[in-house]
Backbone as CSV, one residue per row, in Angstrom:
resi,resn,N_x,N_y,N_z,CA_x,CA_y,CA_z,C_x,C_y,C_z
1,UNK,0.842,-1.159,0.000,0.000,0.000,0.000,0.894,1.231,0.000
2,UNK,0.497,1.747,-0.884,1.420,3.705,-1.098,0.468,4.469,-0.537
3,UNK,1.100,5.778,0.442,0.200,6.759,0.874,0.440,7.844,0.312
4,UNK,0.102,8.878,-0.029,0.218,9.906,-0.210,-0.244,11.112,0.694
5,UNK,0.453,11.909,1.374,-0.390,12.900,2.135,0.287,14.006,2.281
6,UNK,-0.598,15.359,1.950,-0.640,16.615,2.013,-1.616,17.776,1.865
7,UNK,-0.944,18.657,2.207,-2.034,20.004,3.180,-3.413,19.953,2.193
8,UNK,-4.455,19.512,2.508,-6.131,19.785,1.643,-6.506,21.386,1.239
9,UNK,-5.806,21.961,2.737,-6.519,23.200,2.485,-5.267,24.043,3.066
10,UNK,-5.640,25.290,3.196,-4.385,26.242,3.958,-4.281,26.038,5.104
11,UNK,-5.531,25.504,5.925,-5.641,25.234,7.675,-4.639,23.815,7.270
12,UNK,-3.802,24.111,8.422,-2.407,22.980,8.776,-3.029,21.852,9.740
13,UNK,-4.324,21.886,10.100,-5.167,20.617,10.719,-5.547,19.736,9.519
14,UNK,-5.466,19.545,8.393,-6.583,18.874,7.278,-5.761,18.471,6.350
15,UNK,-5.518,16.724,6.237,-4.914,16.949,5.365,-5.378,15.939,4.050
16,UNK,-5.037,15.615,3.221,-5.625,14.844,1.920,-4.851,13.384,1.792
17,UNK,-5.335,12.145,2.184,-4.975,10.992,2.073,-4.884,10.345,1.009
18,UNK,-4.422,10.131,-0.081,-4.628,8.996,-1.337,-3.957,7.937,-0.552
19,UNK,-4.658,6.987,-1.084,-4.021,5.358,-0.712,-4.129,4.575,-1.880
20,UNK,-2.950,3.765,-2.573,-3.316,2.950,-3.915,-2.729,1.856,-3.027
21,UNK,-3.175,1.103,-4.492,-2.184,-0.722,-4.009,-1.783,-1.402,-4.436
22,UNK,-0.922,-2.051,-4.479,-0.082,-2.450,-5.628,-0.308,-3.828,-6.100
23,UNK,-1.133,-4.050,-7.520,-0.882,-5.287,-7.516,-0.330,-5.682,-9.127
24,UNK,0.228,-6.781,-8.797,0.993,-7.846,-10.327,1.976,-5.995,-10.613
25,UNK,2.139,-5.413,-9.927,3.383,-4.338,-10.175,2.327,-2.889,-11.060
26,UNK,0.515,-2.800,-10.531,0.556,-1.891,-10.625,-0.213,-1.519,-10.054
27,UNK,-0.711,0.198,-9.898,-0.830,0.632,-9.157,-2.715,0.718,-9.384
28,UNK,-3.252,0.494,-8.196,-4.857,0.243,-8.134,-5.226,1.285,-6.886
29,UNK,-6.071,2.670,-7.082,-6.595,3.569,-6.760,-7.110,2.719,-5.515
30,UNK,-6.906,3.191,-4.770,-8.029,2.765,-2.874,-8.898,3.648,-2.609
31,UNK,-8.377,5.212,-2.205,-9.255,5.936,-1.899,-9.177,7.203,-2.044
32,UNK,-9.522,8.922,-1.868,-9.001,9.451,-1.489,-9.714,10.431,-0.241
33,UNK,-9.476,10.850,0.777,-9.682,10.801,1.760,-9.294,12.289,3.002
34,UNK,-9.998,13.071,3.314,-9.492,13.932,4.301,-9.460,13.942,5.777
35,UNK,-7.863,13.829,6.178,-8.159,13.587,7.278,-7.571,14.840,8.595
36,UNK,-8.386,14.661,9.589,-8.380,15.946,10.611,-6.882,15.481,11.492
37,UNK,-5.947,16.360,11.566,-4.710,16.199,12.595,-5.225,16.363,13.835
38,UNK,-4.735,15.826,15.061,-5.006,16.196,16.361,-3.552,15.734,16.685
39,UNK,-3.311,17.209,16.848,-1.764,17.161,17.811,-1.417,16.551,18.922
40,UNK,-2.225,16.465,19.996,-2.528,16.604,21.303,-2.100,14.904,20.975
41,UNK,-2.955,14.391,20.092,-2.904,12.600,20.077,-2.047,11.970,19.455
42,UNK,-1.558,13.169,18.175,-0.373,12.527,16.858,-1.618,11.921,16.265
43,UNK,-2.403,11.733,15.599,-3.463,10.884,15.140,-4.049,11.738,14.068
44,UNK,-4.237,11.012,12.821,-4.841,11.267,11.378,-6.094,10.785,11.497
45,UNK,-7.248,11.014,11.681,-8.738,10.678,11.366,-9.405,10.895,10.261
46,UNK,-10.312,10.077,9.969,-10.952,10.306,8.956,-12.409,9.292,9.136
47,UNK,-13.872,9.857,9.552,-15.096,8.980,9.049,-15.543,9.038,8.072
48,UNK,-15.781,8.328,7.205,-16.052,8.213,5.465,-17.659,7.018,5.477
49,UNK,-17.712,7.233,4.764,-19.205,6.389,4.076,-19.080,6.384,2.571
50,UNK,-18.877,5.651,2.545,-18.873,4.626,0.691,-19.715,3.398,0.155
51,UNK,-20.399,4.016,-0.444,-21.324,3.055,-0.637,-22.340,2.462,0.228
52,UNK,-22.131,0.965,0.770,-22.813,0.468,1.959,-22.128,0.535,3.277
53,UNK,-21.135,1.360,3.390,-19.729,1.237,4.399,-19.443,2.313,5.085
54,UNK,-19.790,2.414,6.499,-19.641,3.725,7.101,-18.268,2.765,8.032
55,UNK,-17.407,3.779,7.738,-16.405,3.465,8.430,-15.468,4.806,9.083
56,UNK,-14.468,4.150,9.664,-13.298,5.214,10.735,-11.958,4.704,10.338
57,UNK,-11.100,5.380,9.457,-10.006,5.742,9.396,-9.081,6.310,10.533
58,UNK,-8.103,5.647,11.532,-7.010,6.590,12.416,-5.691,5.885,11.651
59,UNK,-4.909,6.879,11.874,-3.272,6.746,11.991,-2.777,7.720,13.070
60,UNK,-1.868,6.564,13.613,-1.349,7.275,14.980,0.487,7.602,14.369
61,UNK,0.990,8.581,14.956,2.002,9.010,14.302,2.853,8.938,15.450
62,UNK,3.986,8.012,14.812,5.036,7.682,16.214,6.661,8.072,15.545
63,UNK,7.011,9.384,15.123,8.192,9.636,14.980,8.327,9.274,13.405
64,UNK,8.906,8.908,12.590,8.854,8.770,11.459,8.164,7.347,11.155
65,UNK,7.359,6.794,11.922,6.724,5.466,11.557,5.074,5.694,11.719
66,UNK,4.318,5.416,11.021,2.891,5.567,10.925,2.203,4.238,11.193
67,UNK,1.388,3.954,12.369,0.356,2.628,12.128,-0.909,3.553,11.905
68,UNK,-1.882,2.444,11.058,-3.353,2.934,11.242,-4.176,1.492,11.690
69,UNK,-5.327,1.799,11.670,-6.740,1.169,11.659,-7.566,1.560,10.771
70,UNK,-8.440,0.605,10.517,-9.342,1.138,10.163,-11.213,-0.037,10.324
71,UNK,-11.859,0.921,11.038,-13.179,0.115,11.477,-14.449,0.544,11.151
72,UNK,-14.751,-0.686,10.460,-16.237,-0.454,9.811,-17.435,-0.181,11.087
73,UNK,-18.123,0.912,10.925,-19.176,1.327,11.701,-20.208,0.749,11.206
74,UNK,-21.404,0.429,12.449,-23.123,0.121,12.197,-23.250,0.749,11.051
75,UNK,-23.620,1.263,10.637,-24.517,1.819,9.603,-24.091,2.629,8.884
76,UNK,-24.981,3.331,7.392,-24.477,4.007,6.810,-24.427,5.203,6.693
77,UNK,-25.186,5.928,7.793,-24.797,7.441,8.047,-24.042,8.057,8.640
78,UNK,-23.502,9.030,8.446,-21.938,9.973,8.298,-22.111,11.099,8.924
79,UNK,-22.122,11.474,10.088,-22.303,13.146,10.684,-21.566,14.079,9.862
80,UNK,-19.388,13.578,9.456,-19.065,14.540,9.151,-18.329,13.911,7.709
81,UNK,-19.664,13.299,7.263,-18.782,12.963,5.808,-19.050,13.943,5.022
């Protein structure tokens, strides 16, 4: 998986996620995605709804190494999609 991420907007909280994926050596579109910084946590968020799929995007930011999650929610409505 390749990430891509940078500033969405001029506010330095928001930023723009692409995710592709690589397969047989090429590259297959995942998503693209805005997600809210919270300093306080180091953490990239993002709740999205696609299709039948309300889900939660985090990445927690630990020094130059990134883990995420990501968890499909009940249902398909989105407060801040």
């Amino acid at each position: 998986m390749l990430f891509r991420t940078k500033l969405a907007t001029t506010r330095c909280d928001l930023f723009r996620n692409t995710a592709t994926n690589l397969q047989r050596g090429r590259r297959v579109p995942m998503y693209k995605l805005n997600f809210q910084y919270n300093e306080a946590r180091r953490t990239l968020s993002c709740e999205f709804a696609q299709g039948h799929t309300h889900g939660l995007w985090e990445y927690r930011i630990m020094g130059d190494t990134i883990e995420g999650t990501g968890i499909v929610l009940p249902d398909t409505s989105c407060a801040s999609c």
